[in-house]
N, C-alpha and C positions, 0 to 999 in steps of 0.2 A: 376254448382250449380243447387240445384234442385228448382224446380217453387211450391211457396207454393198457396194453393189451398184453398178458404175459404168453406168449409162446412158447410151448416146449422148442427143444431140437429136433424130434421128432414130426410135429407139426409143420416147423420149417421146412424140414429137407421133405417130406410127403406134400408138401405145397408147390417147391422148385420143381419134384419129377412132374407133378400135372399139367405146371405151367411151360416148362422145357418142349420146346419142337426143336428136333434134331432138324439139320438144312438139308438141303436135298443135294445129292452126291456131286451136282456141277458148281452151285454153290460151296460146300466145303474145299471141292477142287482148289476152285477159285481162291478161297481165303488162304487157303496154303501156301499157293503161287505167290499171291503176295503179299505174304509172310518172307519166304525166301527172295520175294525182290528187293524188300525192305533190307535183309541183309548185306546186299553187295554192296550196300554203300558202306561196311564198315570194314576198314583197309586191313587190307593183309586177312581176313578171314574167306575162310573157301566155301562155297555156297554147290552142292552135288542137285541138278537137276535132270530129269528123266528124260529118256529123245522125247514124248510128246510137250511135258512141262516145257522144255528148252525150242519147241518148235512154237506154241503160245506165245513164247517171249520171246520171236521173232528173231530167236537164236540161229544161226548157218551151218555149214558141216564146216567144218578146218581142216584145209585142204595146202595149209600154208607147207614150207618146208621142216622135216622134224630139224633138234638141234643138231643131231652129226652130219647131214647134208647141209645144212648152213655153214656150221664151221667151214666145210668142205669148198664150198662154191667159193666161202670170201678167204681161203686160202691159192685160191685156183686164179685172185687177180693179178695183173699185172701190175706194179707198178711205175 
């Protein structure tokens, strides 16, 4: 059986800082990214990515039509 050991809180949290390695800035990058790509899947919530974040995620420029040139164009058909 194993020997239970009384820890302070102090001993605890002075044990977590020694054993804590912080990641190295490409890595936390990384777990950020996706952190945020985990969220697009939840509907209707808006996910704000950076141009390089959004360039990672193989995101493009949108270049499509705004919406008053659209209205525009599909009032402009004939029918």
């Amino acid at each position: 059986m194993m020997e239970e050991h009384e820890v302070t809180q102090e001993q605890a949290e002075k044990w977590i800082r020694e054993q804590y390695q912080r990641p190295d800035e490409e890595t936390a990058a990384r777990e950020v990214l996706d952190a945020k790509c985990a969220e697009l899947d939840v509907p209707g919530h808006e996910v704000e990515f950076d141009p390089d974040e959004a360039e990672k995620c193989g995101a493009f420029r949108e270049d499509a039509l705004n919406e008053e040139d659209a209205i525009e164009a599909a009032l402009d058909q004939e029918i």
